[in-house]
DSSP file (Angstrom, degrees, kcal/mol; ACC not computed):
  #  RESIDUE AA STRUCTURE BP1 BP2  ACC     N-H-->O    O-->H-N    N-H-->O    O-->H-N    TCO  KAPPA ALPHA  PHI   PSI    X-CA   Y-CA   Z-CA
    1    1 A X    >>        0   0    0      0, 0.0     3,-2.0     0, 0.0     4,-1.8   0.000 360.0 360.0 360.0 -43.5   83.0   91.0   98.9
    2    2 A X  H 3>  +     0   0    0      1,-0.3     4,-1.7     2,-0.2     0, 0.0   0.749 360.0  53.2 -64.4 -22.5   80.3   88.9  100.8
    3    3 A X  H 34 S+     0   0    0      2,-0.2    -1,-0.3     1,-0.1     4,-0.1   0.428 104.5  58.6 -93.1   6.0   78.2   88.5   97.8
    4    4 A X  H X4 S+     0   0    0     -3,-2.0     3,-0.9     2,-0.1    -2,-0.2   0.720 117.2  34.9 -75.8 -43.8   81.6   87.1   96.0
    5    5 A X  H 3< S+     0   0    0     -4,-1.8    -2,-0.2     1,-0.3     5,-0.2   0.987 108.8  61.3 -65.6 -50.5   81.7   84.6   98.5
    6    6 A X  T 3< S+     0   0    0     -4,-1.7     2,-0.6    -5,-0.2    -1,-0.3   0.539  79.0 112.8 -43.3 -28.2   78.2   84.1   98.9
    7    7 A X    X   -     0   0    0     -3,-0.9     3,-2.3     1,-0.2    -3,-0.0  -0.259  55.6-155.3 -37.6  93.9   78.1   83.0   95.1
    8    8 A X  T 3  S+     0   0    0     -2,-0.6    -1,-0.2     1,-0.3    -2,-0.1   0.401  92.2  65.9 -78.0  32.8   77.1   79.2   94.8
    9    9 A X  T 3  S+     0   0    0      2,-0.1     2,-0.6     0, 0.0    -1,-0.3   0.087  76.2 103.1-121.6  28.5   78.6   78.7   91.8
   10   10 A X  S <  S-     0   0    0     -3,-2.3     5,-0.1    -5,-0.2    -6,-0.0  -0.932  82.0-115.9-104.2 126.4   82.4   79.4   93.4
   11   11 A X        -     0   0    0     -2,-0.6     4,-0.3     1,-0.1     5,-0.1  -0.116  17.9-110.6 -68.6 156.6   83.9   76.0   93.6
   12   12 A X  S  > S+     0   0    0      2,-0.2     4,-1.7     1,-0.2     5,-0.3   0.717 122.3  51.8 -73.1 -20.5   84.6   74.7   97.3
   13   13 A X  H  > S+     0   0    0      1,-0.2     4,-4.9     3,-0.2     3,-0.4   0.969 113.5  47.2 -59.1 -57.5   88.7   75.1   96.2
   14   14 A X  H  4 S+     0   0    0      2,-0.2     4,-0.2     1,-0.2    -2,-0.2   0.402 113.6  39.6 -49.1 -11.0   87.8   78.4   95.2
   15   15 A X  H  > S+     0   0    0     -4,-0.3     4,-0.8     2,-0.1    -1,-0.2   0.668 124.4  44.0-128.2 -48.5   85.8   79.3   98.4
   16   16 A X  H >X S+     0   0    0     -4,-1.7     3,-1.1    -3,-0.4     4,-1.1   0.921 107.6  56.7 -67.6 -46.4   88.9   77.3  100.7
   17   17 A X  H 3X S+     0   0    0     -4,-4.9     4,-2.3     1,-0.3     5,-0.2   0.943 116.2  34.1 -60.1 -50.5   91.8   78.6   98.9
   18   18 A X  H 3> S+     0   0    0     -5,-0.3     4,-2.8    -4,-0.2    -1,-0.3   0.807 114.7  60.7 -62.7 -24.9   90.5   82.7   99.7
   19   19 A X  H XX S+     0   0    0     -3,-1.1     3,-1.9    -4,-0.8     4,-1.2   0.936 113.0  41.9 -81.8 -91.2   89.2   81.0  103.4
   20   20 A X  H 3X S+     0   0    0     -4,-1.1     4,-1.8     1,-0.2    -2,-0.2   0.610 112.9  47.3   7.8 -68.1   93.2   80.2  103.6
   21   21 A X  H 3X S+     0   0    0     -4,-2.3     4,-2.6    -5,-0.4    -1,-0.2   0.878 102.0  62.9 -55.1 -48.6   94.5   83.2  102.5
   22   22 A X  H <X S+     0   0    0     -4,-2.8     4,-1.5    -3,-1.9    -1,-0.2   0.698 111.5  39.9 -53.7 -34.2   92.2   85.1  104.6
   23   23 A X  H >< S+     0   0    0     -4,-1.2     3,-1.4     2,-0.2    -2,-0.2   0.941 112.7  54.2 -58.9 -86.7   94.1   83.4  107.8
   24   24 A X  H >X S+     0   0    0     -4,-1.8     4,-2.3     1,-0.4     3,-1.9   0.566 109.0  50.8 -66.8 -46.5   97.5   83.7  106.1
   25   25 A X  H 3< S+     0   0    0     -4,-2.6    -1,-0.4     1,-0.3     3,-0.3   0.985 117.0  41.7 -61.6 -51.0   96.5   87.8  105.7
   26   26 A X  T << S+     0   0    0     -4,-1.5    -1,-0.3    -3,-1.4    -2,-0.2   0.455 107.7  52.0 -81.6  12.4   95.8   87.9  109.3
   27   27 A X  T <4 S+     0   0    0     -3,-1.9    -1,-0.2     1,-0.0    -2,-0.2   0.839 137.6   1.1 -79.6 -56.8   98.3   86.1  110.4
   28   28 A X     <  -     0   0    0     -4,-2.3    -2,-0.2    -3,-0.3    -3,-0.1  -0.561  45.2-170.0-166.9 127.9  100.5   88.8  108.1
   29   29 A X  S    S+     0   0    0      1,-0.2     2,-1.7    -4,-0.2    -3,-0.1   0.610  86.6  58.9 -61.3 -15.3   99.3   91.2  106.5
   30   30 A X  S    S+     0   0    0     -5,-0.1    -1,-0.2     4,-0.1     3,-0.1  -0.427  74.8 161.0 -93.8  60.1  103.0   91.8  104.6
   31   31 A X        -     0   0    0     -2,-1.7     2,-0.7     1,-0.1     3,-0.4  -0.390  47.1 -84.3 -63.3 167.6  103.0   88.3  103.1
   32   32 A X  S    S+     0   0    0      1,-0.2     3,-0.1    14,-0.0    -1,-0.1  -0.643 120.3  27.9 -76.5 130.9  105.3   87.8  100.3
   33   33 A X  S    S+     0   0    0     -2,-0.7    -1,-0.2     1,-0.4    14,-0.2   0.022  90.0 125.3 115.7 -25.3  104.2   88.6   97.5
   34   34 A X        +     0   0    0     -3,-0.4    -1,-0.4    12,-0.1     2,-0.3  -0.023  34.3 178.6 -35.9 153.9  101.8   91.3   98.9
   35   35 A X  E     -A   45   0A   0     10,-1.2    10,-1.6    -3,-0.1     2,-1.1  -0.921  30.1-100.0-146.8 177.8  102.3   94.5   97.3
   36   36 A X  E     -A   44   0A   0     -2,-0.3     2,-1.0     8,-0.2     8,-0.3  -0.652  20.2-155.7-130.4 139.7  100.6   97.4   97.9
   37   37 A X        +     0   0    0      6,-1.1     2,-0.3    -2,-1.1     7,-0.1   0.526  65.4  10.3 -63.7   4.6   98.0   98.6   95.8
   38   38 A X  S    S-     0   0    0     -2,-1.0    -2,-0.1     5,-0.5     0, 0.0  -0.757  86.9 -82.8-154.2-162.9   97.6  102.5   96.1
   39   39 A X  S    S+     0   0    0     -2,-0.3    -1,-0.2     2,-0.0     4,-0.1   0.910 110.2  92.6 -98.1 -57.7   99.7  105.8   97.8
   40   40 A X  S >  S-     0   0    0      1,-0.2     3,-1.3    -3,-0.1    -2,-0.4  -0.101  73.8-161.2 -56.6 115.3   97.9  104.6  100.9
   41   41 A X  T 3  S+     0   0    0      1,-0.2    -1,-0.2    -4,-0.1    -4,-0.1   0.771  87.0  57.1 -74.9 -45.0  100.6  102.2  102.3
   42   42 A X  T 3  S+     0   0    0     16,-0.1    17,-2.9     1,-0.1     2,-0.6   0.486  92.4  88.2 -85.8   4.4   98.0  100.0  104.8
   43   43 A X  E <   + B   0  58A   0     -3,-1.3    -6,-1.1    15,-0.2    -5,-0.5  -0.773  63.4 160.8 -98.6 105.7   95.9   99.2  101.2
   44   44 A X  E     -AB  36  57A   0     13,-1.5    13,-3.8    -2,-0.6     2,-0.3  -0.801  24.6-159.0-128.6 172.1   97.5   96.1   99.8
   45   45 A X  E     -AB  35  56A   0    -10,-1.6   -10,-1.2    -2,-0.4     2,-0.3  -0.895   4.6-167.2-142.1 160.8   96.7   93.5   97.4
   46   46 A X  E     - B   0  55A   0      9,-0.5     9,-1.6    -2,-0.3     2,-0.1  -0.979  34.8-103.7-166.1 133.6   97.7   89.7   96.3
   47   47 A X        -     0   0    0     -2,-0.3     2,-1.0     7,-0.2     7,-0.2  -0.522  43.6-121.4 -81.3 140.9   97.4   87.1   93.8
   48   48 A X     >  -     0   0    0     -2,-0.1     4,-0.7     7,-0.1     3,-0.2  -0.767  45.3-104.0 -78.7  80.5   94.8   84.5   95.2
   49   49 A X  T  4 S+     0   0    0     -2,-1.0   -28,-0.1     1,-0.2     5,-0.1   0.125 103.9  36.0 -28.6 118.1   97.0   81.3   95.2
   50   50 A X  T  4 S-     0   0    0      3,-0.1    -1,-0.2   -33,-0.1   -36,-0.0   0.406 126.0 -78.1  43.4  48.9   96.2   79.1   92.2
   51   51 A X  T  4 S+     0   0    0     -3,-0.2     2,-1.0     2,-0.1    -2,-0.2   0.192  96.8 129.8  78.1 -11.4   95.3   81.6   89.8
   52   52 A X     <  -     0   0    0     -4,-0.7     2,-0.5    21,-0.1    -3,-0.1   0.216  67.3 -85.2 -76.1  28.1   92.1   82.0   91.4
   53   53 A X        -     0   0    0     -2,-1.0    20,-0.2    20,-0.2     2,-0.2  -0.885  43.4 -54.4 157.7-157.6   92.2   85.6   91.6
   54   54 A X  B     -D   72   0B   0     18,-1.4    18,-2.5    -2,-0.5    -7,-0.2  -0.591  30.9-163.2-162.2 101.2   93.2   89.0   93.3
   55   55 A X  E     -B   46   0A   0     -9,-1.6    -9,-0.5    16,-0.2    16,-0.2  -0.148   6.9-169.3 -48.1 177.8   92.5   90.4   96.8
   56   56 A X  E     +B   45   0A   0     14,-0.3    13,-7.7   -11,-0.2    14,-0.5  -0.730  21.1 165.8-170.7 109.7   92.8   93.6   97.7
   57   57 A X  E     -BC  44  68A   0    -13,-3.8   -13,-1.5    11,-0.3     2,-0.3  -0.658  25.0-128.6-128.2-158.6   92.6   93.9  101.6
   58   58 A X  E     -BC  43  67A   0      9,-1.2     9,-1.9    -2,-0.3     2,-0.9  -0.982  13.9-135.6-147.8 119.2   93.4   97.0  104.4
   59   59 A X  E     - C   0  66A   0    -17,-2.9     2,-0.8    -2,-0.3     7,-0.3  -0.863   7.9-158.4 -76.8 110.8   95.5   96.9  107.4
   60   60 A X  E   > + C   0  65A   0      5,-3.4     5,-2.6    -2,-0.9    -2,-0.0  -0.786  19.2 167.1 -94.3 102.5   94.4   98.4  110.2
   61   61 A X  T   5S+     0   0    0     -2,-0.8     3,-0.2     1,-0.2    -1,-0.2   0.763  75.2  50.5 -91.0 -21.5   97.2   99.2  112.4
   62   62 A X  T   5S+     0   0    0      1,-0.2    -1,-0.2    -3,-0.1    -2,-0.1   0.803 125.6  32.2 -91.8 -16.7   95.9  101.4  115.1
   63   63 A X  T   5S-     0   0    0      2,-0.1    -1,-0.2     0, 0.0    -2,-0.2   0.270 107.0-126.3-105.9  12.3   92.7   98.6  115.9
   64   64 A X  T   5 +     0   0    0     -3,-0.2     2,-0.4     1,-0.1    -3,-0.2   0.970  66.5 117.7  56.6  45.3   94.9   95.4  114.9
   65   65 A X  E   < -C   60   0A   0     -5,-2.6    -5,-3.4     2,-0.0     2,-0.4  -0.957  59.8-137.9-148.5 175.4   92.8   94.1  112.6
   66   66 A X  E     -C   59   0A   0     -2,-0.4     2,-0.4    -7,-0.3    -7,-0.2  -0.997  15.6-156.6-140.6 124.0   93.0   93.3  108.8
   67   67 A X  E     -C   58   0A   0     -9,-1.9    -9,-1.2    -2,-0.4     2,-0.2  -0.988  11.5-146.4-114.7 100.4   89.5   94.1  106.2
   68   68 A X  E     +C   57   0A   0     -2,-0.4   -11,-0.3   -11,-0.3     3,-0.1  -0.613  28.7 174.1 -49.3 125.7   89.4   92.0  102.8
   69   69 A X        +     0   0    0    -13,-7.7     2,-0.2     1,-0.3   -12,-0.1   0.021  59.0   9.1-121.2  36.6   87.7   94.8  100.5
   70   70 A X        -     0   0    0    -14,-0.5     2,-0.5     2,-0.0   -14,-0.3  -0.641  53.7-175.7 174.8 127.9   87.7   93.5   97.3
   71   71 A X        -     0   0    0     -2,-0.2     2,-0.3   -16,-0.2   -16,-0.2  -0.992  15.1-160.2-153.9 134.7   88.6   89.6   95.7
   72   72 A X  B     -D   54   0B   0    -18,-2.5   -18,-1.4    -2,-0.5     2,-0.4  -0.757  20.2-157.9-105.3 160.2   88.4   89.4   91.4
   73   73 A X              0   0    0     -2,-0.3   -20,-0.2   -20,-0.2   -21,-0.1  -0.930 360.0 360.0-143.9 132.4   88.0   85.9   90.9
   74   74 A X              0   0    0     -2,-0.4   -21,-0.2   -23,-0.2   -22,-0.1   0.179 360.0 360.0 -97.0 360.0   89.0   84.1   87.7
């Protein structure tokens, strides 16, 4: 996932919108629109707001924290 970001050819919308998102998930991690992506219930996924993609992140409920593991980018 750090060498998606890390890319310098991902435009600085592209780089802000996911930077965004990444708040918005840890703000909460059952946004709308969230679904979740496997039988594992804390593994969820999201369309990257302006077509720019797909997350895939993990809630971690017993440490409080929230893991991005995965962004497709289009």
């Amino acid at each position: 996932m750090a060498e998606t970001l890390a890319d310098p050819s991902i435009s600085a919308d592209v780089f802000s919108t996911v930077v965004a998102l990444t708040v918005s998930i840890c703000e909460n991690p059952w946004l709308l629109g969230s679904g979740q992506a496997s039988m594992d219930p804390d593994l969820r996924e999201i369309l990257i707001p302006k077509g720019h993609g797909i997350a895939e992140y993990r809630s971690d409920r017993k440490h409080q924290r929230v893991l991005l593991t995965r962004l497709v980018l289009f």
